[in-house]
N, C-alpha and C positions, 0 to 999 in steps of 0.2 A: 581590609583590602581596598585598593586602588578605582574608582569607580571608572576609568578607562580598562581595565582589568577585565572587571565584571563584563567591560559593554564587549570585551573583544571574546571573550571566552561565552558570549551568547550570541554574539554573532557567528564564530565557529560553529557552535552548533546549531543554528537554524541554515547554516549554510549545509555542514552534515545531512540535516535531516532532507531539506530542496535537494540535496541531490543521489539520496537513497531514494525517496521515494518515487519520485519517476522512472526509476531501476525496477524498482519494484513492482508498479505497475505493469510496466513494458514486459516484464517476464510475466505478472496474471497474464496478460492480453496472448504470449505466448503458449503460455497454456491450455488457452482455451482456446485457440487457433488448433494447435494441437489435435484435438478432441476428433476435428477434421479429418485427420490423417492418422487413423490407427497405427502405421510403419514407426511415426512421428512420438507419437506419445507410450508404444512399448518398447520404445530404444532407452537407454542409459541417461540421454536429456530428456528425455521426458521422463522417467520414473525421478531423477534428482528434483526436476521442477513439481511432479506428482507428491512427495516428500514433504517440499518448503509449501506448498501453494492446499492441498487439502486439507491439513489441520486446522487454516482458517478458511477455508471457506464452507468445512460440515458444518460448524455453528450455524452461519448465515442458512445455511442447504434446512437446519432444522426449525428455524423460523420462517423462510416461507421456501416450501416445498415446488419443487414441478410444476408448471401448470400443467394441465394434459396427462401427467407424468413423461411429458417429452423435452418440454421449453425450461431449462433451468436458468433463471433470474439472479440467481445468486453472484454470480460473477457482476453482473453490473449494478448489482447492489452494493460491493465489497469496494466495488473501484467507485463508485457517489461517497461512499462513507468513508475510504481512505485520500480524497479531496478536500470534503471535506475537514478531516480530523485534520491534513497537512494547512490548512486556511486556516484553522482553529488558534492551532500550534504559533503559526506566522504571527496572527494578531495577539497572541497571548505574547509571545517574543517581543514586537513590535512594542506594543505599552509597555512591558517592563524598560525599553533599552530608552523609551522618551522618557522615562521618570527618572531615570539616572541619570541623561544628558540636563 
């Protein structure tokens, strides 16, 4: 394979992934705005967001729990570590496409 090839077919995808992920985001942030507005969150967008958004965020919910059993941290733990992970990704992408140029 073509190493302009390579470098386009990785730069498609970190371009993919920059702009899933602030999609992604925006809807946690939506979710938990939600929470708010009971109307909001047992309506048909909030059970579809309730769906995509609680499977990942029980995990986080079971390594640290509630404070209080009121204040759940979990949400802005999920949205530091999926910043994270997308920075990660960036600079993992980033050195492979300089070693090929």
């Amino acid at each position: 394979m073509d190493n302009q090839l390579i470098i386009e077919i990785l730069l498609f995808i970190r371009n993919f992934i920059n702009t899933v992920f602030p999609i992604f985001t925006w809807g946690l942030i939506i979710y938990i705005l939600s929470s708010w507005l009971p109307a909001l969150r047992e309506s048909a967008f909030g059970r579809i967001l309730g769906k995509i958004y609680e499977p990942i965020l029980e995990p986080v919910r079971n390594l640290i729990p509630p404070l209080g059993g009121m204040l759940d941290l979990s949400p802005i733990i999920l949205l530091i570590g999926l910043k994270l992970f997308q920075s990660g990704l960036n600079s993992i992408f980033q050195a492979i496409i300089t070693a090929l140029v």
